[in-house]
PLY file of the C-alpha trace (Angstrom):
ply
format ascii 1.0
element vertex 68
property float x
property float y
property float z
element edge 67
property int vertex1
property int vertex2
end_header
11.50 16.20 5.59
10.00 13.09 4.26
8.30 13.08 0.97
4.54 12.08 1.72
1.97 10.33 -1.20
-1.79 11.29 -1.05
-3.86 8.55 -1.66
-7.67 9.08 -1.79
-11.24 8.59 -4.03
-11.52 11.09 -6.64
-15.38 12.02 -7.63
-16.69 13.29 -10.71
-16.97 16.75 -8.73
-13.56 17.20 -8.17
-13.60 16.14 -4.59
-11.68 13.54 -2.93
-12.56 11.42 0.15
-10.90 8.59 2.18
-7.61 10.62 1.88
-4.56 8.73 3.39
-1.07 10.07 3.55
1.70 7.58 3.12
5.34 8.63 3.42
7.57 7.21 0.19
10.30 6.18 2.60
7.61 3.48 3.72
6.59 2.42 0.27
10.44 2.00 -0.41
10.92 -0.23 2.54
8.12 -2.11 1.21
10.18 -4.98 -0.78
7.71 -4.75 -3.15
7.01 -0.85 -3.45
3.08 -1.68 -3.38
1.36 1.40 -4.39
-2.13 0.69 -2.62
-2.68 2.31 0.45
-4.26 -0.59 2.14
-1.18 -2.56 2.23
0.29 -0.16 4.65
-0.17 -0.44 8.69
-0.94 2.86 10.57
3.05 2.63 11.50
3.80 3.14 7.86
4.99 -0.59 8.13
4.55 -3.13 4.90
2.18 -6.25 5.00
4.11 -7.95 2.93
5.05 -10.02 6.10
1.35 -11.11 6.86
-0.07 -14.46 5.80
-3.40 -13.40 4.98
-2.00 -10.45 2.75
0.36 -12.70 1.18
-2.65 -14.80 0.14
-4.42 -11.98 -1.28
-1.85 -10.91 -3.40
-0.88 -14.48 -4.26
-4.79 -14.56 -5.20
-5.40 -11.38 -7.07
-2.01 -10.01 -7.96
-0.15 -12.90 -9.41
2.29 -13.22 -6.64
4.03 -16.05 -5.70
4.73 -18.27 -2.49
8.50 -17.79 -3.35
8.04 -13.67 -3.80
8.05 -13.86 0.25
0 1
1 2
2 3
3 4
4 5
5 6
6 7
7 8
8 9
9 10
10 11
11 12
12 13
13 14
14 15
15 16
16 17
17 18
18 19
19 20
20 21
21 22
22 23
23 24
24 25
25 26
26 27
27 28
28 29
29 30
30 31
31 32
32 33
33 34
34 35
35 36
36 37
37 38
38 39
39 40
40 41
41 42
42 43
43 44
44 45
45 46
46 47
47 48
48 49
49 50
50 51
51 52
52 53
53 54
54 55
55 56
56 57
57 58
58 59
59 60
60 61
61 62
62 63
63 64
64 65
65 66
66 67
């Protein structure tokens, strides 16, 4: 069985919405092991690989160019 992470929005309530399930062999293909759900394609495959993503992390994560 694969080990799945639950990503979601916790409220002050106690309840959680915009739940996503990611499975950790995914996020350990990922050569980066990005921990945001967003990054991840419905087929549990990485953006890493997509130029618009790159430039977002490049951006706002402190990537760079030679990270890819």
């Amino acid at each position: 069985m694969d080990n799945e992470i639950e990503f979601g929005t916790l409220h002050p309530d106690g309840s959680l919405t915009n739940v996503r399930l990611i499975k950790q062999s995914d996020i350990d293909r990922c050569p980066h092991l990005i921990m945001v759900p967003s990054h991840y394609r419905d087929d549990g495959s990485c953006k890493c690989d997509d130029p618009d993503e790159q430039a977002m992390m490049i951006r706002e994560w402190g990537y760079r160019q030679s990270d890819f």
